[in-house]
VMD Tcl script that draws the C-alpha trace (Angstrom):
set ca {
  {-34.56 4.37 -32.29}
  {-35.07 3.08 -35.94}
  {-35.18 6.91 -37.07}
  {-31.76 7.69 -34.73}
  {-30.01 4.73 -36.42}
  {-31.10 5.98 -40.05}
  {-30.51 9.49 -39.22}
  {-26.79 8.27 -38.33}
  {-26.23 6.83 -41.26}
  {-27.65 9.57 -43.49}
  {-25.09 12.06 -41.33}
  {-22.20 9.93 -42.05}
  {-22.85 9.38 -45.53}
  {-23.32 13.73 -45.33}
  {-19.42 13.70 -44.47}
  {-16.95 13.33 -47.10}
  {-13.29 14.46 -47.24}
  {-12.88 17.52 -49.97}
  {-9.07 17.88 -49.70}
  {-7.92 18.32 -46.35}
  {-11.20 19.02 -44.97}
  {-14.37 17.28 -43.70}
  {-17.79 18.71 -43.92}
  {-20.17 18.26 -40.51}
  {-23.25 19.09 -41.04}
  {-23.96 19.41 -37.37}
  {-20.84 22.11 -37.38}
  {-22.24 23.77 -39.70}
  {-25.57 24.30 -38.74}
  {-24.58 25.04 -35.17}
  {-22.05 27.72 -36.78}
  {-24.69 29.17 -38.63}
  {-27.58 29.75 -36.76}
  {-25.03 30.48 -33.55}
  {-23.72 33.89 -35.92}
  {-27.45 34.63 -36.77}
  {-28.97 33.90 -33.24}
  {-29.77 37.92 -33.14}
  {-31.76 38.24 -36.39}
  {-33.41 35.06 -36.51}
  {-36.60 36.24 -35.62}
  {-36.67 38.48 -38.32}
  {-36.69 35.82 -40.83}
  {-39.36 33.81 -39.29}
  {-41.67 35.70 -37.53}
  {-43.64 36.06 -40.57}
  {-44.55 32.36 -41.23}
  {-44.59 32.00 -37.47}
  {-47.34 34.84 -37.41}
  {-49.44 33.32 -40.69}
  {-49.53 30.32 -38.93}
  {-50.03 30.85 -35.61}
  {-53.21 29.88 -34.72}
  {-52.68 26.11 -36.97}
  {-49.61 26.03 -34.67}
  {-51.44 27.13 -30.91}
  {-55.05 26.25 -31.82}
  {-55.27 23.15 -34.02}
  {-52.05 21.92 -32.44}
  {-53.18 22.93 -28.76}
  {-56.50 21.05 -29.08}
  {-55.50 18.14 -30.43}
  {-52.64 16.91 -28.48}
  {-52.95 18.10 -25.04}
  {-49.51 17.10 -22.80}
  {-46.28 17.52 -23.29}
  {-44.79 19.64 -27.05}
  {-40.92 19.32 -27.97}
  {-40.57 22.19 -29.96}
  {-37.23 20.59 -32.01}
  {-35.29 23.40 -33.24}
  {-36.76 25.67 -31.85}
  {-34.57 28.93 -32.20}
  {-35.80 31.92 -30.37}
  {-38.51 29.73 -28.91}
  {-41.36 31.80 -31.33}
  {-43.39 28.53 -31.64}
  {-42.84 27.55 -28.27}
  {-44.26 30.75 -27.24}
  {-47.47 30.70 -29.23}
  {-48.01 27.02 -27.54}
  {-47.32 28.22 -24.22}
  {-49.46 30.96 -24.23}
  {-52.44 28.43 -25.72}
  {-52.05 26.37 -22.54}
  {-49.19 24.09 -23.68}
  {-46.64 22.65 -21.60}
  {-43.80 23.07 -24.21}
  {-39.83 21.80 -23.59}
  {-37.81 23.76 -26.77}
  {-34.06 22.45 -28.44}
  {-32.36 23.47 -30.61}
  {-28.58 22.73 -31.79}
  {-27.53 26.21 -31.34}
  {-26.34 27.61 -28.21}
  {-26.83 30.85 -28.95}
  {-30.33 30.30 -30.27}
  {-31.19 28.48 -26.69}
  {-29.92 31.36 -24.71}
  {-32.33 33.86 -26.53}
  {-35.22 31.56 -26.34}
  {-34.36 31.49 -22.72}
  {-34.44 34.70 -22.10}
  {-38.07 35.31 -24.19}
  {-39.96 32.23 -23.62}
  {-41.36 30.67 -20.32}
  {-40.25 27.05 -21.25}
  {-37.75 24.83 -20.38}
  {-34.91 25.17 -23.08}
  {-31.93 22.36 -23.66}
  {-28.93 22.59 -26.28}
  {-29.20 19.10 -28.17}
  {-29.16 17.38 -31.48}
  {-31.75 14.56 -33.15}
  {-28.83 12.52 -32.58}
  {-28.00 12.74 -29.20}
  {-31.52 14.41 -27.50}
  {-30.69 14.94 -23.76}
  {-34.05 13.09 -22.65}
  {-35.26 9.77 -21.73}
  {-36.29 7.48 -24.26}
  {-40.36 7.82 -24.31}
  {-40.29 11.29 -22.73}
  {-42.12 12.67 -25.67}
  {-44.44 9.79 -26.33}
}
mol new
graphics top color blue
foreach p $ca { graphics top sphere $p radius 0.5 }
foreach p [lrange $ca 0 end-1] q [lrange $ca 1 end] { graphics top cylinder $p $q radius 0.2 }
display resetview
């Protein structure tokens, strides 16, 4: 809880009034990756790929259980885990982003923020 309680006081100190208007860094990442849901994979397939077997292998052998893949866009990395045996639960602040990776991934995918994570606390121990 330590990291939620610093992580709310980081966002707040984030906001700040220009004129009329406040900047939300939650808005605005939600906005963005929402209008570039579509092409996401495009971006960050690549790195995905290079790293794919640090992410499924090393990852996968080491820490058996239970993965939250935290912003997890189109679910890539959640994919690679999954198919290496992982049980893998994916969020991500974008709904649009969760609908893809629902449709291409085998996982459980939830719409959430590191603020407000829809899980129990010690869920992801």
């Amino acid at each position: 809880m330590a990291v939620a309680k610093y992580m709310d006081v980081q966002l707040l100190k984030m906001k700040y009034k220009a004129g009329k208007k406040i900047y939300d860094s939650r808005k605005y990442e939600m906005d963005l990756h929402d209008g570039g849901a579509e092409d996401y994979e495009k971006h960050i397939s690549e790195w995905v790929i290079e790293h794919k077997y640090f992410i499924a292998g090393k990852w996968g052998r080491i820490f058996k259980g239970l993965f939250l893949d935290y912003g997890c866009g189109t679910g890539l990395v959640s994919r690679y885990l999954k198919e290496h045996g992982c049980e893998v639960v994916g969020v991500d602040i974008s709904k649009n982003m969760c609908k893809i990776a629902k449709k291409l991934c085998d996982v459980q995918v939830v719409v959430g923020d590191c603020l407000n994570l829809p899980f129990k606390n010690q869920a992801f121990p």
